[in-house]
Backbone as ProteinMPNN parsed JSONL, in Angstrom:
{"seq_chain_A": "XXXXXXXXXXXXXXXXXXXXXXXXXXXXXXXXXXXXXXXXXXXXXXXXXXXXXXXXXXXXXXXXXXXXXXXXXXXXXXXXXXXXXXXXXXXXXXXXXXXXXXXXXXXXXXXXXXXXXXXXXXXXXXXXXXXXXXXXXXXXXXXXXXXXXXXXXXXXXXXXXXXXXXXXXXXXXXXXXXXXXXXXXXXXXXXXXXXXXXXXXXXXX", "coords_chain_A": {"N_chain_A": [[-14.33, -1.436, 32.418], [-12.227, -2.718, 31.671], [-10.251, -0.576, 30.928], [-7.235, 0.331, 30.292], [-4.178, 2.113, 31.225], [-1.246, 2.503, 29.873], [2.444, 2.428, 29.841], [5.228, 3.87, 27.333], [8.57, 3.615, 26.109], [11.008, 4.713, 24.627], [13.486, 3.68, 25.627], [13.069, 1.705, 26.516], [13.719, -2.035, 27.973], [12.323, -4.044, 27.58], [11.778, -6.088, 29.997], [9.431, -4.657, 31.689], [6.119, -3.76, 32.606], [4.659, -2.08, 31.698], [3.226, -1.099, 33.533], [3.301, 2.232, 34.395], [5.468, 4.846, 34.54], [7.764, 3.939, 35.962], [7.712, 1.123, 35.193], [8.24, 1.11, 32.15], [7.079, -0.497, 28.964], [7.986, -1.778, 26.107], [7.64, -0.473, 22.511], [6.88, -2.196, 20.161], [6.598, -4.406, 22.112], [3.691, -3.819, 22.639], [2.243, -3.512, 20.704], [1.133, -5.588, 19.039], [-1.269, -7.975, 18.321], [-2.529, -9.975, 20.451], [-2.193, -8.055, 22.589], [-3.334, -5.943, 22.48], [-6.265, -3.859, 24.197], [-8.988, -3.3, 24.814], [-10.191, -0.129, 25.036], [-7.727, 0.932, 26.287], [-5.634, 2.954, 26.639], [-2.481, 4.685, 25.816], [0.544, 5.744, 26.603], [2.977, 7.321, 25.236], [6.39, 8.154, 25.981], [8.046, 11.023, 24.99], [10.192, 10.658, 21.853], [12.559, 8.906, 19.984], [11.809, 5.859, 18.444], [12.186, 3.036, 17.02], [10.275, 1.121, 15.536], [9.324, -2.102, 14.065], [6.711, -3.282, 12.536], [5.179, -5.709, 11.636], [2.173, -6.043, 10.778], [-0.372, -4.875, 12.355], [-4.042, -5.375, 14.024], [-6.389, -4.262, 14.565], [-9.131, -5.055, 16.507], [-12.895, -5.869, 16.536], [-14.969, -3.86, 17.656], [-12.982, -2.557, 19.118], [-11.677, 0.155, 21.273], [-9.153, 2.364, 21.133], [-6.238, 4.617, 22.919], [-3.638, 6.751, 21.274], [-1.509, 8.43, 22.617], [1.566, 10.674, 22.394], [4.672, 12.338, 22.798], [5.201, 12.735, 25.625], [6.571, 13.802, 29.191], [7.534, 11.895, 30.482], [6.797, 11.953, 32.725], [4.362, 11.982, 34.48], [0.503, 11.87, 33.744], [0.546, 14.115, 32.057], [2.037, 16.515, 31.544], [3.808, 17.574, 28.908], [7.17, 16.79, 26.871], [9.044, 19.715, 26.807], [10.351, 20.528, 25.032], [10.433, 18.684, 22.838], [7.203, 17.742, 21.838], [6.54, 15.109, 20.595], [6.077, 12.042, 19.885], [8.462, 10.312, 18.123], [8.44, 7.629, 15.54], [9.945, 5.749, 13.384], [9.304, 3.227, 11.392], [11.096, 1.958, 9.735], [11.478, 1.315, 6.982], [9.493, -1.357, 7.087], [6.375, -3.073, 6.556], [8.012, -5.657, 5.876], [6.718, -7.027, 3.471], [4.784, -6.232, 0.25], [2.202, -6.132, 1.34], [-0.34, -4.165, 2.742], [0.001, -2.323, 5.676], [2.064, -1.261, 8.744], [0.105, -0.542, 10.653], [-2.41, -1.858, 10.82], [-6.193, -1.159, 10.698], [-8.296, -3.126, 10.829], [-11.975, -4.29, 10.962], [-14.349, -6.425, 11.259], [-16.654, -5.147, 12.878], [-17.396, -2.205, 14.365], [-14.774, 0.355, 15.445], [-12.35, 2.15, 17.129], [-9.824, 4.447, 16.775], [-7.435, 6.333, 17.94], [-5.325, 8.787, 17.946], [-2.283, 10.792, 18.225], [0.001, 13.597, 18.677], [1.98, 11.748, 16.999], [5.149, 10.89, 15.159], [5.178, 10.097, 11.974], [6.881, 7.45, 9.699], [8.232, 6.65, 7.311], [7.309, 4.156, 6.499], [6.986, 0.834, 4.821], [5.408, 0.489, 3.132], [2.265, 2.354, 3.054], [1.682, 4.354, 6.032], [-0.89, 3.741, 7.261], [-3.536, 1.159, 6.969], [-6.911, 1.363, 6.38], [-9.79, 0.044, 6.807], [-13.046, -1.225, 7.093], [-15.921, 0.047, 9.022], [-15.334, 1.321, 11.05], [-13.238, 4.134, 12.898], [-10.852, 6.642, 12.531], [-8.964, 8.052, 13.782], [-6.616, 11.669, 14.0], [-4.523, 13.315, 15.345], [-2.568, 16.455, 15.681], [-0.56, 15.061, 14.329], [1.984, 13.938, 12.504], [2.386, 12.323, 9.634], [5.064, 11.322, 7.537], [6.765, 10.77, 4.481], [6.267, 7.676, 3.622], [6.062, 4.782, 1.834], [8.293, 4.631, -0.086], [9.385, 2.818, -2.445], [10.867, 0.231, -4.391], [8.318, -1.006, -6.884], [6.924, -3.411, -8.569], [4.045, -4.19, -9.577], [0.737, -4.343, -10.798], [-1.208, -4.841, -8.835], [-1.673, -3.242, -6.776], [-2.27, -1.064, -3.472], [-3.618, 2.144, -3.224], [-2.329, 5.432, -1.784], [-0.405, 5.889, 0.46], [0.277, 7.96, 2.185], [-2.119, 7.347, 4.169], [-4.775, 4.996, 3.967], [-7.816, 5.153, 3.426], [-10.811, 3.192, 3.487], [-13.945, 3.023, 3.501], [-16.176, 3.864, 6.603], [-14.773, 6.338, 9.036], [-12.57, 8.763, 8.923], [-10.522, 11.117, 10.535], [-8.775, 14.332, 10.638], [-6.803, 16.36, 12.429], [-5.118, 19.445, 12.669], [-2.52, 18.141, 11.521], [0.388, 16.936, 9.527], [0.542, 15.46, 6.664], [2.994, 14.765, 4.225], [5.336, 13.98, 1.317], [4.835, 11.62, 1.183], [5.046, 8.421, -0.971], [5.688, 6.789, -4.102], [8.119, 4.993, -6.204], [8.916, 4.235, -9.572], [6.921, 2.288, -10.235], [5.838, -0.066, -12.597], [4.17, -0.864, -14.817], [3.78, -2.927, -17.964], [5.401, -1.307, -20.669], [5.508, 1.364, -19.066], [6.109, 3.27, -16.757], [4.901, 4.793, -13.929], [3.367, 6.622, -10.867], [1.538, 5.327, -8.603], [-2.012, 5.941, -7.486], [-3.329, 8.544, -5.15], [-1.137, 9.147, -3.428], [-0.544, 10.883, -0.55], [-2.679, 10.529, 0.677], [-5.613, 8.12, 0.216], [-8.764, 7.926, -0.277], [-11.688, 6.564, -0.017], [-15.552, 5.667, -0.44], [-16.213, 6.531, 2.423], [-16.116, 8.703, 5.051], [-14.525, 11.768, 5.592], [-13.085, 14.301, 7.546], [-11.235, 17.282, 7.665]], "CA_chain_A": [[-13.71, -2.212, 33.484], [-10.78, -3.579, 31.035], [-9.483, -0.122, 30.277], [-5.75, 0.563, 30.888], [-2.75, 3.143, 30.868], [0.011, 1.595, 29.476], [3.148, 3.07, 29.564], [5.971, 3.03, 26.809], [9.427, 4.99, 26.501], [12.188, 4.387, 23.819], [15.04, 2.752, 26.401], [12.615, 0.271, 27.54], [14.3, -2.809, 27.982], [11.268, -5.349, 27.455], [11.1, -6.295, 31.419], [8.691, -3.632, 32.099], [4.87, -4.663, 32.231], [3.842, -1.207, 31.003], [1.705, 0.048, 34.417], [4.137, 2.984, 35.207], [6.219, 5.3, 33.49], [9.02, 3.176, 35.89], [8.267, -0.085, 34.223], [7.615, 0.962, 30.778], [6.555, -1.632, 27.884], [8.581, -1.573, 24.702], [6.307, -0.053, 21.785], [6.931, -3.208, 19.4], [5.695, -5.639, 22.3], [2.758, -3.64, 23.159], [2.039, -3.635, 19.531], [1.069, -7.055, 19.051], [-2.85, -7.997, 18.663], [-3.254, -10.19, 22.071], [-1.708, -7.316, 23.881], [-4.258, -5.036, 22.48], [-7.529, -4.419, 25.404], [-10.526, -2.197, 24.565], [-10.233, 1.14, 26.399], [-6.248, 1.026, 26.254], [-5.159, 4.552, 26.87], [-1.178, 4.169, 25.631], [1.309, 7.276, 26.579], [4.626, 7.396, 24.592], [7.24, 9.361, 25.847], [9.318, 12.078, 23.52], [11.5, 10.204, 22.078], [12.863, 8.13, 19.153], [11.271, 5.048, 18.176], [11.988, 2.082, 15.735], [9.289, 0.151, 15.502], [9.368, -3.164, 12.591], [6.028, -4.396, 13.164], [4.816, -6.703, 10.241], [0.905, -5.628, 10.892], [-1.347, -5.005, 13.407], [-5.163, -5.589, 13.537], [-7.398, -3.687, 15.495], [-10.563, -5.608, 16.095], [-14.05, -5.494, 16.889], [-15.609, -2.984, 18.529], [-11.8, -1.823, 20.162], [-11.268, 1.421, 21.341], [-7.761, 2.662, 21.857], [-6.07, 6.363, 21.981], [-2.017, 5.924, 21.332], [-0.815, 9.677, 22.718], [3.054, 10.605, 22.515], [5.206, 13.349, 23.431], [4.978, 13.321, 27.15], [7.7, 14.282, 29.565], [7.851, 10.749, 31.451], [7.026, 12.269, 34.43], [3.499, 12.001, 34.991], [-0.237, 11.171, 32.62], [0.234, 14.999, 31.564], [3.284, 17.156, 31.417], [4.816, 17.047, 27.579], [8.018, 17.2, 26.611], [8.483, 21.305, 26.15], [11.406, 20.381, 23.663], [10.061, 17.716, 21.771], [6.297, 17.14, 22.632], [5.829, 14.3, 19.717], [7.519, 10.437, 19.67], [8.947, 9.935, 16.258], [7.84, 6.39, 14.806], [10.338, 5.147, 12.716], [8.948, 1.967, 10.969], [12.334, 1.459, 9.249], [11.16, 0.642, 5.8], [8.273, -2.283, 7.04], [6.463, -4.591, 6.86], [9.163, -6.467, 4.225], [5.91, -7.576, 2.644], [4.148, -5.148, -0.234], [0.625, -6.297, 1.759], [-0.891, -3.801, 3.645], [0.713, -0.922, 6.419], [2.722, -1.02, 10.158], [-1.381, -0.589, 11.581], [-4.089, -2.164, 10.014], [-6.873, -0.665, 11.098], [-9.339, -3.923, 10.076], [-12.41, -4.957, 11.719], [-15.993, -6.296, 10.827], [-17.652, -4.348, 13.353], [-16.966, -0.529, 14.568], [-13.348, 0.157, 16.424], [-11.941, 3.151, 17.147], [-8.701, 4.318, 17.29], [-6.903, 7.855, 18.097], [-3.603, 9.05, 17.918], [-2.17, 12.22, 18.883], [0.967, 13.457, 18.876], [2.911, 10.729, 16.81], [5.45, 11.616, 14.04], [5.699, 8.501, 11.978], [7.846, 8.0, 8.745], [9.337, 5.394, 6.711], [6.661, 2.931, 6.48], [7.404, 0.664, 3.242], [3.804, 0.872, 2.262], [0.987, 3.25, 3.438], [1.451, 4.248, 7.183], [-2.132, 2.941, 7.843], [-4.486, 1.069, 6.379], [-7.791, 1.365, 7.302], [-10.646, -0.624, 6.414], [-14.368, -1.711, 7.828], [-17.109, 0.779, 9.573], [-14.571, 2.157, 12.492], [-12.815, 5.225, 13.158], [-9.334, 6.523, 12.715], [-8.733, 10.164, 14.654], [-5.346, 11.584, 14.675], [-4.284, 15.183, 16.133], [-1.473, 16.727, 16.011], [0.781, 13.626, 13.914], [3.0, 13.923, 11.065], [2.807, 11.23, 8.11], [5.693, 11.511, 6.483], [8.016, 9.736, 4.004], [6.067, 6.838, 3.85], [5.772, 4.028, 0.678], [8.771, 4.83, -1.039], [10.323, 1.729, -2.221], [10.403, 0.245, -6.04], [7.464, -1.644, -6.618], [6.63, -3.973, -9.73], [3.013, -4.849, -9.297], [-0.201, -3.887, -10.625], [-2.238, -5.106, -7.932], [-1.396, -2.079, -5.526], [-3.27, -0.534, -2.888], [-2.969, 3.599, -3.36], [-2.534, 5.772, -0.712], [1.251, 5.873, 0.436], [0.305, 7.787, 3.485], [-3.202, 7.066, 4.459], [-5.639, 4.388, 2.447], [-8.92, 5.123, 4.019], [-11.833, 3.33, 3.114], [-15.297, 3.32, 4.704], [-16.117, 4.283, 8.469], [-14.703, 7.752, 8.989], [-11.272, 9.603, 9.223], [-10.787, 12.603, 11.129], [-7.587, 14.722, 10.737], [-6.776, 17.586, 12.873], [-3.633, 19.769, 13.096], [-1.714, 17.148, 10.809], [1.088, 16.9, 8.168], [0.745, 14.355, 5.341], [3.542, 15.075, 3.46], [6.291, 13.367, 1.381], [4.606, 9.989, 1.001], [4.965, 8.463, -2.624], [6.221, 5.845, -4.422], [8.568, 5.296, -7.469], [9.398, 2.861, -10.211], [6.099, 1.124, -10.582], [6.146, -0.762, -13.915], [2.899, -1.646, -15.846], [3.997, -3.268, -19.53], [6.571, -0.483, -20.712], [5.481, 2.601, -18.314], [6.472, 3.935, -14.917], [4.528, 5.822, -13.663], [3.014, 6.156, -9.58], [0.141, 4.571, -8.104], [-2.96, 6.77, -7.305], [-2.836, 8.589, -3.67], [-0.207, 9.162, -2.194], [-0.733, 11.056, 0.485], [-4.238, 9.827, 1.472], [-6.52, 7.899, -0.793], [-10.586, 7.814, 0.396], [-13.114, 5.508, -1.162], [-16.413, 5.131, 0.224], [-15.945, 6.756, 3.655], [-16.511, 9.776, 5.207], [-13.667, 12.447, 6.23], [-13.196, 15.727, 7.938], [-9.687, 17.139, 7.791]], "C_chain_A": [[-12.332, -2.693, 33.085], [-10.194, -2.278, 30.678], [-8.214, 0.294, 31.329], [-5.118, 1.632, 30.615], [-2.048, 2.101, 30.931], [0.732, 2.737, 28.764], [4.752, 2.754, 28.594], [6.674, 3.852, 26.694], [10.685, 4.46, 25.295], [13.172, 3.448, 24.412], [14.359, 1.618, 27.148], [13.555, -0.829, 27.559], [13.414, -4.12, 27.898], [11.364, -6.46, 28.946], [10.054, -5.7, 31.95], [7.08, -4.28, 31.397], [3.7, -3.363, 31.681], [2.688, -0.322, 31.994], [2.134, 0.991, 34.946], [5.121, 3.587, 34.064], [7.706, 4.614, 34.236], [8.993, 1.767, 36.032], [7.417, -0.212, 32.912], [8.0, -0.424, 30.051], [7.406, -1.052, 26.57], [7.397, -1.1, 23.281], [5.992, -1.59, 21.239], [6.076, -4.553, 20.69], [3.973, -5.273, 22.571], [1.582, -3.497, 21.611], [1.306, -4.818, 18.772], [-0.944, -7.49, 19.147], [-3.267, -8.821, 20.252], [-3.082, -9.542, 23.045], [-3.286, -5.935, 23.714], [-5.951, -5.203, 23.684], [-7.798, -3.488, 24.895], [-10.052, -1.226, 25.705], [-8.858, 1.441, 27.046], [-6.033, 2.843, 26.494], [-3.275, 4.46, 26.651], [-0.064, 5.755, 25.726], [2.808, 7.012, 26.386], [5.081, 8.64, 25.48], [7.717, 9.762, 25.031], [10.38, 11.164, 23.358], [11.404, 9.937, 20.367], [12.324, 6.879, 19.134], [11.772, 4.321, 16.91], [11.066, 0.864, 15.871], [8.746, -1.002, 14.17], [8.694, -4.041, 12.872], [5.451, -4.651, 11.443], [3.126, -5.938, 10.021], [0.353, -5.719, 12.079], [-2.858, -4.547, 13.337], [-5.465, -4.576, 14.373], [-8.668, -4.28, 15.426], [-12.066, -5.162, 16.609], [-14.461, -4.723, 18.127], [-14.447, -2.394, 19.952], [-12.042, -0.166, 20.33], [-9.903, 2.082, 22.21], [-7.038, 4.134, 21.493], [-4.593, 5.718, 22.329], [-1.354, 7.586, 21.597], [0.628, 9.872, 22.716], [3.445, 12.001, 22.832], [5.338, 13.71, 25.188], [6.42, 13.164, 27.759], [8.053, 12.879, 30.143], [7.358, 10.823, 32.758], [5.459, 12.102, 35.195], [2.343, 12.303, 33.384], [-0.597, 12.817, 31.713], [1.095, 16.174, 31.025], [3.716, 16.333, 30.049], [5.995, 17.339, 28.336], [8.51, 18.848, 26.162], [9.994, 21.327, 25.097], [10.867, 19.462, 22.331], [8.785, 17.309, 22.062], [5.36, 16.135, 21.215], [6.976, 13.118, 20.058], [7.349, 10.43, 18.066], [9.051, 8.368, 16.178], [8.8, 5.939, 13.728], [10.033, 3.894, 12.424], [9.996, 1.308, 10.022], [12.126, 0.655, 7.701], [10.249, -0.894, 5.815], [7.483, -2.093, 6.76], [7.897, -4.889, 5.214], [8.194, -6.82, 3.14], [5.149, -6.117, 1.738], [2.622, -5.151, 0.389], [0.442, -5.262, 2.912], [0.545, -2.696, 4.128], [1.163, -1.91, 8.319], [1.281, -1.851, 10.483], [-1.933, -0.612, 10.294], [-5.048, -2.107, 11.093], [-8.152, -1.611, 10.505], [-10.328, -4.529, 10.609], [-13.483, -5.606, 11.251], [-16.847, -5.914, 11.911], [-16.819, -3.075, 14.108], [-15.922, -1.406, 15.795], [-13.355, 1.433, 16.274], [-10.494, 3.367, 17.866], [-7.977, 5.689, 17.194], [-5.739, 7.869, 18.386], [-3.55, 10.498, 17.964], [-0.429, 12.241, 19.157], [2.304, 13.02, 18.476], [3.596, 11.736, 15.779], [5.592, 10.008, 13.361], [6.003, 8.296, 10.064], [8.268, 6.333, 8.505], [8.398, 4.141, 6.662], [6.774, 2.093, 4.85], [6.208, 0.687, 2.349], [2.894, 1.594, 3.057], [1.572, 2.839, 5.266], [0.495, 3.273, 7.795], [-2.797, 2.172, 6.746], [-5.793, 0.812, 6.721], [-9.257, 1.063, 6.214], [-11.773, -1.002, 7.545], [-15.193, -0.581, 8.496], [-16.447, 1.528, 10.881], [-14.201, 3.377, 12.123], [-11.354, 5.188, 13.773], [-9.024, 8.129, 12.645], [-7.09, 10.421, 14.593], [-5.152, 12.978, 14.535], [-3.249, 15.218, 15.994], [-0.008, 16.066, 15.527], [1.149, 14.194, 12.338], [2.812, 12.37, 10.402], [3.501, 11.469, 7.034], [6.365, 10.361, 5.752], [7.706, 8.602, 3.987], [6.026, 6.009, 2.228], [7.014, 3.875, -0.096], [9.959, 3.699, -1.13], [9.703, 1.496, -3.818], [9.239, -1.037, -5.944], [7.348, -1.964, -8.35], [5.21, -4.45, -10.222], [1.877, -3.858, -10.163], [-1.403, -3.642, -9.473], [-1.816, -4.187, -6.732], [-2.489, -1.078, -4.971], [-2.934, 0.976, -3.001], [-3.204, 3.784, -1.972], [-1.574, 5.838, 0.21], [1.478, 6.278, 2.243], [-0.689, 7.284, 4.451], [-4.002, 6.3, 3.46], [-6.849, 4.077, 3.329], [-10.387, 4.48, 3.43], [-13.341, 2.85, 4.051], [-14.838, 3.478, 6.273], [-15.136, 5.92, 8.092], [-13.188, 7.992, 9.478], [-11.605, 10.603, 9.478], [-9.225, 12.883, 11.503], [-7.525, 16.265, 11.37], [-5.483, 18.453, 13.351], [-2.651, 18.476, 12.132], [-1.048, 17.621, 9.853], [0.608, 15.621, 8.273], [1.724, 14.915, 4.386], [4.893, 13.808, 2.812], [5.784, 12.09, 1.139], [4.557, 9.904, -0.805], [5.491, 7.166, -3.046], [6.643, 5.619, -6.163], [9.019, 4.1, -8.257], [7.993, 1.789, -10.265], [6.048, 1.024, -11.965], [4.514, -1.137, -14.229], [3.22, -1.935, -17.25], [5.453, -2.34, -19.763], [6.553, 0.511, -20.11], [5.8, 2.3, -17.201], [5.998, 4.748, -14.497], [3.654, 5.673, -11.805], [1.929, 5.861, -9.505], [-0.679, 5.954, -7.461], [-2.871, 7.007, -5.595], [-1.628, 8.496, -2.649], [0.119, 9.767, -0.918], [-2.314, 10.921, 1.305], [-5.285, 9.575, 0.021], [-7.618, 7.227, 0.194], [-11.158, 7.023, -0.708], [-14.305, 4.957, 0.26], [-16.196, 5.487, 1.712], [-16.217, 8.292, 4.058], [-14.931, 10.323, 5.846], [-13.879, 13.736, 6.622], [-11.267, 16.086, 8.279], [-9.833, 18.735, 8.061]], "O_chain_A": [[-11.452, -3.009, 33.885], [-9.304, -2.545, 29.871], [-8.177, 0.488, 32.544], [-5.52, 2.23, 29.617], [-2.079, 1.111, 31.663], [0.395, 3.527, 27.882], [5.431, 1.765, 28.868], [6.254, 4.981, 26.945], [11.15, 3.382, 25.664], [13.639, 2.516, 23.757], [14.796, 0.868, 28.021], [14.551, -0.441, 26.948], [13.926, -5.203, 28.179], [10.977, -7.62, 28.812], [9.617, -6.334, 32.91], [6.847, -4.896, 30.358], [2.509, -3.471, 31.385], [1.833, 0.519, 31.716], [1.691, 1.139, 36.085], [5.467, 3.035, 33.02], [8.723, 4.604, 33.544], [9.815, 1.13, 36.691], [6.511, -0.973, 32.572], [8.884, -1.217, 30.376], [7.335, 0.121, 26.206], [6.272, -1.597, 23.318], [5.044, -2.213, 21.718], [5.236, -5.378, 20.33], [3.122, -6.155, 22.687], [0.354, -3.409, 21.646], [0.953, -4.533, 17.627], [-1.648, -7.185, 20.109], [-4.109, -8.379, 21.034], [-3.461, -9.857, 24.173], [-3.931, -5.333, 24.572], [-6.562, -6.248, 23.911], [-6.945, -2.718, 24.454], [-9.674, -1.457, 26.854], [-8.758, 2.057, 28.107], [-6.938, 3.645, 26.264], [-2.768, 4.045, 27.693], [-0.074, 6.643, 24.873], [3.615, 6.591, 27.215], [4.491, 9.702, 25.679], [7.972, 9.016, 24.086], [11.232, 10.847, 24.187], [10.586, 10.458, 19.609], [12.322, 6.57, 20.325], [11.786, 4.919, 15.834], [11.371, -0.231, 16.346], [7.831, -0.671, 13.416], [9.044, -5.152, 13.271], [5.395, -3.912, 10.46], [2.985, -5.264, 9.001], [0.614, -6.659, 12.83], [-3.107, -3.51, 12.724], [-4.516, -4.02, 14.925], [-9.352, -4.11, 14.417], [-12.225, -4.032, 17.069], [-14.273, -4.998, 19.312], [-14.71, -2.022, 21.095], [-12.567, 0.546, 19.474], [-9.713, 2.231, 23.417], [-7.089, 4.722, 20.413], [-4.28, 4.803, 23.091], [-0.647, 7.978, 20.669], [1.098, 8.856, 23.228], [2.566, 12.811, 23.124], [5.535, 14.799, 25.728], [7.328, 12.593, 27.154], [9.276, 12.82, 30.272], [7.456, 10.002, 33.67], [5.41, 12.099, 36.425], [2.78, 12.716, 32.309], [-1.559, 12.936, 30.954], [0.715, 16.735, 29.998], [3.914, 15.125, 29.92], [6.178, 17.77, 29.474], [8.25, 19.124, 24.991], [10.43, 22.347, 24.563], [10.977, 19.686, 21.126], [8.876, 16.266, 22.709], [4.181, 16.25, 20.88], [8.17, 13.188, 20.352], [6.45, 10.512, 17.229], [9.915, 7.888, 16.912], [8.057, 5.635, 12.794], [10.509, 3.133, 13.267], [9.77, 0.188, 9.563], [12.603, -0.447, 7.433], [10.236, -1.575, 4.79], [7.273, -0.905, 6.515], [8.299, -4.411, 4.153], [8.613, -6.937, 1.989], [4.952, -5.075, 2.362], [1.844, -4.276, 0.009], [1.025, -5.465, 3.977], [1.55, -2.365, 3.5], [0.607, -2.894, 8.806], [1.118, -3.068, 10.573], [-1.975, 0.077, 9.275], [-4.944, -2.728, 12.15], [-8.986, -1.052, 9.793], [-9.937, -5.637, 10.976], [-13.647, -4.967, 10.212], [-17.956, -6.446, 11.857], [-15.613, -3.168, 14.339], [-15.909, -2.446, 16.452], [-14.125, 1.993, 15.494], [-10.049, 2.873, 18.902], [-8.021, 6.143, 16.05], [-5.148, 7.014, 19.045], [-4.494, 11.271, 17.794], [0.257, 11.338, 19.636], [3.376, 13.379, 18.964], [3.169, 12.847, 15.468], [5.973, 9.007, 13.967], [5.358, 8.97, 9.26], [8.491, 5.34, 9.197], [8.953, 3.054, 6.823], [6.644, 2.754, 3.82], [6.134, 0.868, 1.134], [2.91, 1.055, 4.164], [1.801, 1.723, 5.733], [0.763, 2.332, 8.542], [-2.607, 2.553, 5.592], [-5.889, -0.132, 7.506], [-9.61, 1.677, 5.207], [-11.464, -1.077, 8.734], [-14.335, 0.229, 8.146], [-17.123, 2.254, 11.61], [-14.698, 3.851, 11.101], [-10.794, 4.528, 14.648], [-8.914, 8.99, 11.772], [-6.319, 9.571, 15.04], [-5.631, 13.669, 13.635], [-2.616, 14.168, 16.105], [1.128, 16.28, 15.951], [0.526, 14.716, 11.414], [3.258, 11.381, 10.983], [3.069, 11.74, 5.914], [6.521, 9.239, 6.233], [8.665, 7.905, 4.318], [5.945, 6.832, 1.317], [6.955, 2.939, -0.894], [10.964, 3.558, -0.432], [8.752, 2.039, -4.379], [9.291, -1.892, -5.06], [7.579, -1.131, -9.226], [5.184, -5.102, -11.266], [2.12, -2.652, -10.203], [-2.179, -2.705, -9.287], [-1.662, -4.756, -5.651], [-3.323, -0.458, -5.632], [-1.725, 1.143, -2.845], [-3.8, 3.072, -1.164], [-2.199, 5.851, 1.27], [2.119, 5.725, 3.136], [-0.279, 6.805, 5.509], [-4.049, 6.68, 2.29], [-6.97, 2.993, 3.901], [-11.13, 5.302, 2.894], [-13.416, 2.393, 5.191], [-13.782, 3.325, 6.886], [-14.965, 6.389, 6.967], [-12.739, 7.347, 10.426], [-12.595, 11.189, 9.041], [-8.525, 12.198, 12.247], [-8.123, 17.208, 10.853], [-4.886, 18.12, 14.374], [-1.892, 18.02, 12.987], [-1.49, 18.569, 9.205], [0.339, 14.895, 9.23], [1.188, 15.683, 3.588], [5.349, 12.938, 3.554], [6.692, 11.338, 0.785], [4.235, 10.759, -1.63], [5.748, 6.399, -2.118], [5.919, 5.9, -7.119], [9.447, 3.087, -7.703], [8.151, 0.57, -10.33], [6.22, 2.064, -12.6], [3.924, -1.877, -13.442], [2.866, -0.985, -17.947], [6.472, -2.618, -19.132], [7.616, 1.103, -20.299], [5.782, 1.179, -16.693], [6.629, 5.801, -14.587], [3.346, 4.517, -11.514], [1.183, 6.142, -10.444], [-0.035, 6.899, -7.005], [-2.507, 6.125, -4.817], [-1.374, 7.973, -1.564], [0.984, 9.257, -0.207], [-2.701, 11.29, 2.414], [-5.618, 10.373, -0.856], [-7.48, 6.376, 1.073], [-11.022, 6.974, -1.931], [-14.144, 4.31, 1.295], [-15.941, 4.466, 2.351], [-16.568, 9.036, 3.142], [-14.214, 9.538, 6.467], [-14.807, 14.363, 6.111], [-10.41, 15.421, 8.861], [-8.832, 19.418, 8.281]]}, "name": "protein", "num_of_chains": 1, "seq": "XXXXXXXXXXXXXXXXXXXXXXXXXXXXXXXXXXXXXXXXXXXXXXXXXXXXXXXXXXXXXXXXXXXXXXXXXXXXXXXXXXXXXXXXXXXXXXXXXXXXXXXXXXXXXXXXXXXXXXXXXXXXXXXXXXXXXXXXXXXXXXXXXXXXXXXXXXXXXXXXXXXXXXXXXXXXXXXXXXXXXXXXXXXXXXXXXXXXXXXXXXXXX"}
């Protein structure tokens, strides 16, 4: 009964309430945990994207698909030039805690993606934690983590840090994620996972 299309487009202008591809929703506000509703259906147009969101939860028992590439024109027609939105996360969150999307709940969520290209996150694209589900078709994870880091206490996993509940990758790059300059005593050397680290979870790729 609560699920929605919500529509979002690079040139939004943050007037737009998101029920129409002519008054799209900015990604960054639709981004936001009280904006999130169970049964969300979210259609990016082709485009460019900078998106500098600190974190975002996903909670209990959500279910949301985040598709991109579409032409603008209607809930089906891609782009036949570009049929992915590119995700620039611009080197966020500023903080070494966590990814863009946290994927964190204590009871099952689910969340699907399709389509995205998404790049530059300063730590792990995702991170995904608790008994849910994290689907994604067709998306690029690139270039993500790479920033100098001094810490032991680091989560691996640069592009993906999956643990329990289930990942499912289909048609995907992971490439390019990594991270350099971590320090322990007198070594340097990188943190474990960098393009997807699993613990305790199930995957199919």
């Amino acid at each position: 009964a609560n699920a929605r299309n919500i529509y979002i487009t690079p040139d939004a202008d943050g007037t737009g309430d998101g029920s129409s591809w002519e008054s799209p929703m900015m990604l960054t506000n639709y981004l936001k945990t009280a904006n999130l509703k169970n049964g969300d259906i979210v259609r990016l147009k082709s485009g460019h994207y900078t998106a500098k969101i600190q974190t975002v939860t996903f909670g209990n028992y959500q279910t949301i698909k985040i598709s991109g590439g579409y032409a603008g024109t209607d809930d089906n027609t891609l782009d036949p030039d570009f049929p992915y939105s590119d995700i620039d996360f611009a080197n966020y969150p500023s903080s070494s805690t966590y990814s863009p999307l946290l994927c964190k709940a204590n009871a099952n969520y689910s969340l699907t993606l399709e389509r995205l290209h998404m790049r530059r996150a300063r730590n792990a694209a995702f991170y995904k934690n608790g008994s849910g589900t994290l689907s994604l078709t067709d998306c690029h994870v690139i270039s993500n983590g790479w920033r100098n880091y001094s810490s032991s206490n680091s989560n691996g996993g640069r592009g993906i840090h999956a643990e329990k509940g289930n990942l499912f990758l289909t048609n995907c790059v992971v490439a390019y994620n990594g991270m350099y300059a971590y320090t322990s005593g007198t070594s340097s050397y990188g943190d474990h996972g960098f393009g997807i680290y699993l613990k305790d979870n199930i995957a199919e790729i």
